[in-house]
Steps between C-alpha positions, in 0.01 A plus 500: 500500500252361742149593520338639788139384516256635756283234684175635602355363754165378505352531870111463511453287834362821645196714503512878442329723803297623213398112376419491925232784528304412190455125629439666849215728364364222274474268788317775741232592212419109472482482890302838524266375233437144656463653836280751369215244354539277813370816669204574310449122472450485885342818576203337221530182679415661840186688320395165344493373819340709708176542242531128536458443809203787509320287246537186683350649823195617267469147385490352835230754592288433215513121578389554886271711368361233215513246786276721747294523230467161392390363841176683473527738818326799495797753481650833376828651514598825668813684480635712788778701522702266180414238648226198362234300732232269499160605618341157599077515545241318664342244255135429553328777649215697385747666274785307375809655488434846740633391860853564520650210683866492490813696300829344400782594314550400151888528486778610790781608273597831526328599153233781437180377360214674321184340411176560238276247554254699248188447726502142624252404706677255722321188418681281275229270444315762298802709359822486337742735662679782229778637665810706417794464747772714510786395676816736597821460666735824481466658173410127309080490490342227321156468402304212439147468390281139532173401509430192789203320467375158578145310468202676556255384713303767668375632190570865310712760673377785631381659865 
């Protein structure tokens, strides 16, 4: 009598369809994920960016601004239509600081500008110049308050 064995036959080099969709949809979720935050991650990049650069252009303006002011000129600023000029005056005449002699702008970017100068006078010599700027480009506005001064020498300010 001979025995009959059965050989089974071990054949795992393949992958099931079902073994195939699972690492399919695993793969897709990791991708959709990663995709995902590299979205979000550039659309806050892009808002990061453009408040930065707003704030930069306020900080250049403040600096012209401190510079103007620093030199002594009689001066004030005026805003028209968003935009942010120098009023230059006549120094020594019977009343410093009143005739208007020349206006310049204090930026040419493309920027709208508001200014408070709370009441200054013009005349750096006797004041120090409180301001709040507010600077806006689409829907990013920043605002910036400063006080400028420099060395008296015309004595206490006032009219």
């Amino acid at each position: 009598m001979r025995k009959i064995g059965f050989k089974l036959i071990n054949n795992e080099r393949g992958v099931t369809l079902l073994e195939l969709i699972a690492a399919l949809l695993l793969a897709s979720l990791v991708v959709g994920i990663l995709m995902t935050s590299f979205s979000i991650g550039a659309k806050h990049n892009v808002s990061a960016s453009d408040t930065l650069r707003v704030q930069q252009e306020a900080n250049l303006v403040i600096a012209k601004i401190s510079a103007k002011h620093r030199s002594g000129e009689c001066y004030n600023l005026k805003e028209t239509g968003g935009k942010l000029f120098f009023v230059s005056y006549k120094t020594g005449t019977a009343i410093p600081c009143s005739e208007e002699l020349a206006v310049e702008a204090v930026s040419d970017s493309s920027y709208e500008y508001k200014v408070n100068t709370n009441g200054f006078l013009g005349n750096p010599k006797k004041c120090d110049l409180k301001l709040e700027l507010t600077v806006k480009s689409g829907t990013r506005e920043v605002v910036l308050n400063s006080t400028i001064s420099r060395i008296k020498t015309e004595g206490a300010c006032g009219p």
